[in-house]
N, C-alpha and C positions, 0 to 999 in steps of 0.2 A: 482073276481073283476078284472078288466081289468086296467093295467098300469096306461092311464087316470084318470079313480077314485082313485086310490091308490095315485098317483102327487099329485091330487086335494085336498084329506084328509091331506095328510103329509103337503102340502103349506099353508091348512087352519089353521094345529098344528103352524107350524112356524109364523104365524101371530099372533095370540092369544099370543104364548109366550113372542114374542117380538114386544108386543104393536103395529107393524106397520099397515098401513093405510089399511082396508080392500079390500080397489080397487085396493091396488097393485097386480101387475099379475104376473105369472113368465114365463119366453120364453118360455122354451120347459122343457121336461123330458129326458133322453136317458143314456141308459151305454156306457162305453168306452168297446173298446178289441173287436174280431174277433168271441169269442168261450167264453161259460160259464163260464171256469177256470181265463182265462185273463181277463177278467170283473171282477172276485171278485179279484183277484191281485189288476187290477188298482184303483178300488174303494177302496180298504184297503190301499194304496199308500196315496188318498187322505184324508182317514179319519185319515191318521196318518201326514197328512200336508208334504209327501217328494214330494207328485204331488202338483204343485202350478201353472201347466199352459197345455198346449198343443196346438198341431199348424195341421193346416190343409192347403191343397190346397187352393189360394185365384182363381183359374181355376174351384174348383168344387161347389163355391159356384156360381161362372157365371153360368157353366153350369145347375146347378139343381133352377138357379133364386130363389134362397136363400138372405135375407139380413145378411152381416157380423151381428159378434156379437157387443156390444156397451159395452161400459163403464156404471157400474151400471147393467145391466142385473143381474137378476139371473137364475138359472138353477137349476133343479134337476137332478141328478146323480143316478141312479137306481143300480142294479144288474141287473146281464143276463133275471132275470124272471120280472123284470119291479118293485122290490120291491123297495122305494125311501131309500138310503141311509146318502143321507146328500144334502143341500141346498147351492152353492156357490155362490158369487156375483164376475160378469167379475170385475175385476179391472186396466188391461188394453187389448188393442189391438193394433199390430205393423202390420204391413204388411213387410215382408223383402225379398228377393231375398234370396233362398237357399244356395247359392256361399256366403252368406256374414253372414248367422247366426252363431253366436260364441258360445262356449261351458258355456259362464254367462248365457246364455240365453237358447242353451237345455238342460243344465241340470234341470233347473226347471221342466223342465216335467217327472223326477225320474224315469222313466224307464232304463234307459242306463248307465253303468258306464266311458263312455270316449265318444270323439267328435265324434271318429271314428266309435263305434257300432250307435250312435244317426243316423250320415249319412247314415251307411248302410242302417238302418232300413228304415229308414223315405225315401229314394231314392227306395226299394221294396215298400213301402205302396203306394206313390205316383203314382209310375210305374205302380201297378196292377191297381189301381184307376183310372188312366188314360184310360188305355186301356180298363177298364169296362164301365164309363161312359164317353169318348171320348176328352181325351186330354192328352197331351205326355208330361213326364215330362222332364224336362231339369236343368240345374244347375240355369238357368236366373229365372225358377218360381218364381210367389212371393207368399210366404208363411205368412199364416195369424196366425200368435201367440199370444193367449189367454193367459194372466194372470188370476189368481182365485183366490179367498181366501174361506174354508170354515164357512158359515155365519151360519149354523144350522146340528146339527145332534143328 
């Protein structure tokens, strides 16, 4: 069974259980992490509620003509192999300049224990991501930060 059907079962469980409206839909499916191992990290982060957010390039949703995520979305969260682990609903979105995110703000995303690794990190992801689908990170970037909450698992 292909990721898709597996979303679409797990989404159909999550409605049945909680009463909601059958037409509601959900945006996408997709695991966090790079590699098998950091997908089941980050997904265990969120099923234990320490990941309550993540931030991506607001440059690589231009580029890939993507619409941002919205308030109220939800999302399913898989594993590396596409299995649906839990169900989140966005509960905000900021857009913020790299140069001016503060450590209230990435820690939510429970990967990193200080400002300093959060920047590292997130200034390599950027970088590489730039230079694969064609745009150069800089400190001015504005960075689009997702809040979540887990609505089903």
């Amino acid at each position: 069974m292909d990721t898709n059907q597996l979303a679409d079962q797990y989404w159909a469980e999550f409605l049945k259980c909680t009463s909601k409206d059958e037409t509601l839909e959900y945006d996408v499916a997709y695991c966090f992490g790079e590699n098998e191992s950091q997908a089941g990290q980050i997904l265990n982060l969120i099923l234990e509620e320490k990941k309550t957010a993540t931030s991506s390039s607001y440059l690589a949703f231009q580029v890939a003509g993507e619409p941002l995520p919205r308030k109220g979305e939800f999302e399913i969260i898989t594993d590396w192999d596409g299995n649906p682990g839990c169900i989140v609903e966005i509960v905000d979105v900021k857009i913020i300049p790299f140069k001016d995110i503060k450590w209230e703000i990435a820690k939510l995303e429970g990967e990193e224990e200080s400002m300093q690794a959060w920047r590292v990190n997130r200034t390599r992801e950027f970088t590489e991501e730039g230079a694969e689908i064609g745009y150069s990170f800089n400190e001015e970037m504005p960075v689009v930060f997702v809040g979540f909450r887990v609505v089903f698992k």
